[in-house]
N, C-alpha and C positions, 0 to 999 in steps of 0.2 A: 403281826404283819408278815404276808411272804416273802422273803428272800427272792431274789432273781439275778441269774447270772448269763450274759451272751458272750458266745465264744468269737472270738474273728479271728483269723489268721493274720499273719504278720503280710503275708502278703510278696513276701521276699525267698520265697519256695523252702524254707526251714520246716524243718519237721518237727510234731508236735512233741514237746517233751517226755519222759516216762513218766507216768504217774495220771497224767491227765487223759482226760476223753478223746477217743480218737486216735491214741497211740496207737502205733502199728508196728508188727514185726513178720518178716516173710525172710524165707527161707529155699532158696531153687537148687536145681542141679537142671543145667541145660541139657539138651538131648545131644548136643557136642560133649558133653562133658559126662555125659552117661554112662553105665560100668555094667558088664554082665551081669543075668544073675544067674546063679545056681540052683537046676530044676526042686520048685519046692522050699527051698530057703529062705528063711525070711530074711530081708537086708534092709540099711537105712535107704532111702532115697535121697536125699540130702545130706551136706557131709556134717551141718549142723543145725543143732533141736531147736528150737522154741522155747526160750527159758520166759514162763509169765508170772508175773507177780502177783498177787492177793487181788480181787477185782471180780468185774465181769467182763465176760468177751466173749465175742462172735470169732469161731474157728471155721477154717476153710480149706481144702484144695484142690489142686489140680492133678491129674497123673497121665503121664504117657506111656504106652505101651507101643516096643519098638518091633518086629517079630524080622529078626535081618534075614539073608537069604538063607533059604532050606529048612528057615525055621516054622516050624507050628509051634502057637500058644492055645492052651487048652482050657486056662483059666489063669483069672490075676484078681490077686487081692491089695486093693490100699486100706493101710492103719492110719487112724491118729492115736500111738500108743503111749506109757508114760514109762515103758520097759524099750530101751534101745534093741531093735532087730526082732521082735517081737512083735507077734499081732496079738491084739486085744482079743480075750475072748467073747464072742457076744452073736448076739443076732446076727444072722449072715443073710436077711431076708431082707430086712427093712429098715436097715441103716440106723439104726436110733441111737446116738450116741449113749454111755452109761452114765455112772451118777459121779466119774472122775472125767469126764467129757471123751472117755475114749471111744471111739469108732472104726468098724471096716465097712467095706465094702468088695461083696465081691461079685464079679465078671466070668461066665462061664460060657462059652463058645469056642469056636475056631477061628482064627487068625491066621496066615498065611503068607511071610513076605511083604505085611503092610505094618500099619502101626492107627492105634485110635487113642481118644483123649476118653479120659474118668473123671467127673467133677463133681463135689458134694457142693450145697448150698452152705452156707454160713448159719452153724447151731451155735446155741446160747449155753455158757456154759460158767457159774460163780465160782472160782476159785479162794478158799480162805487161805492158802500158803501159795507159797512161791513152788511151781510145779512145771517139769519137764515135759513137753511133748515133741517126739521123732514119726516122721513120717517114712511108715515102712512100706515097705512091696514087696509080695511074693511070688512068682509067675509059675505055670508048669507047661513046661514046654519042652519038646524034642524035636532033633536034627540041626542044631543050631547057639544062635545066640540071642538072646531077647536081653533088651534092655528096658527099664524104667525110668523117668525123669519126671519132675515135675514141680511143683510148690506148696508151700502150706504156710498158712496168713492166719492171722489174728488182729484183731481191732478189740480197744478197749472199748465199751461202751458204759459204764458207768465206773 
């Protein structure tokens, strides 16, 4: 006979416990709260990782590029890496995450005294250990200051 199980929520705005489906953990740094970077450097963008446990899960995020005045941005790269301040090595084409769910993305144009958003879709990714991921950024840019801000999410799904 098959087993079947329905999830409901409590209904009382709690969040779902660790372990179970649906767990979620996210990770920001506001564009208030944003920190130069240094042309070329790679940096966290958040000031803390993503610590997920043994499972599956759909990884996510957002990035903002801030380009303040006098600044040009020439390019920016966001990581989902497992190495703090480090971008992952990998395809800089077509975003594919690897086979430890790491990922960049990168952005190559001009920017000028404005600021736009970066967003990946949510990839599927099996972890058999308990495994860090930081959300890094790397901008290159001159006459100025640029900043990055943004978020990076996870949902368990199995």
């Amino acid at each position: 006979m098959t087993q079947k199980a329905l999830l409901q929520s409590a209904g009382d705005g709690t969040a779902v416990p660790a372990g179970y489906v649906m767990e979620s953990q996210r990770q920001s740094t506001t564009l208030s709260a944003a920190t130069g970077f240094t042309n070329g450097t790679a940096k966290n963008i958040t000031i803390s990782p993503l610590v997920l446990n043994p499972g599956a899960w759909e990884i996510s995020f957002n990035g903002f590029i801030n380009s303040g005045s006098g600044d040009t941005v020439t390019q920016c790269v966001f990581g989902v890496s497992t190495t703090s301040a480090t971008q992952p090595v990998g395809n800089d084409t077509f975003s594919v995450p690897d086979s430890n769910g790491q990922i960049k993305i990168v952005w190559t144009g001009s920017i000028l005294n404005n600021g736009f958003c970066i967003s990946i879709a949510p990839y599927r990714i099996v972890l058999a250990t308990q495994t860090t991921f930081y959300f890094v950024g790397t901008a290159f840019h001159t006459g100025g200051t640029c900043t990055l801000s943004g978020s990076i999410m996870a949902s368990r799904i199995a």
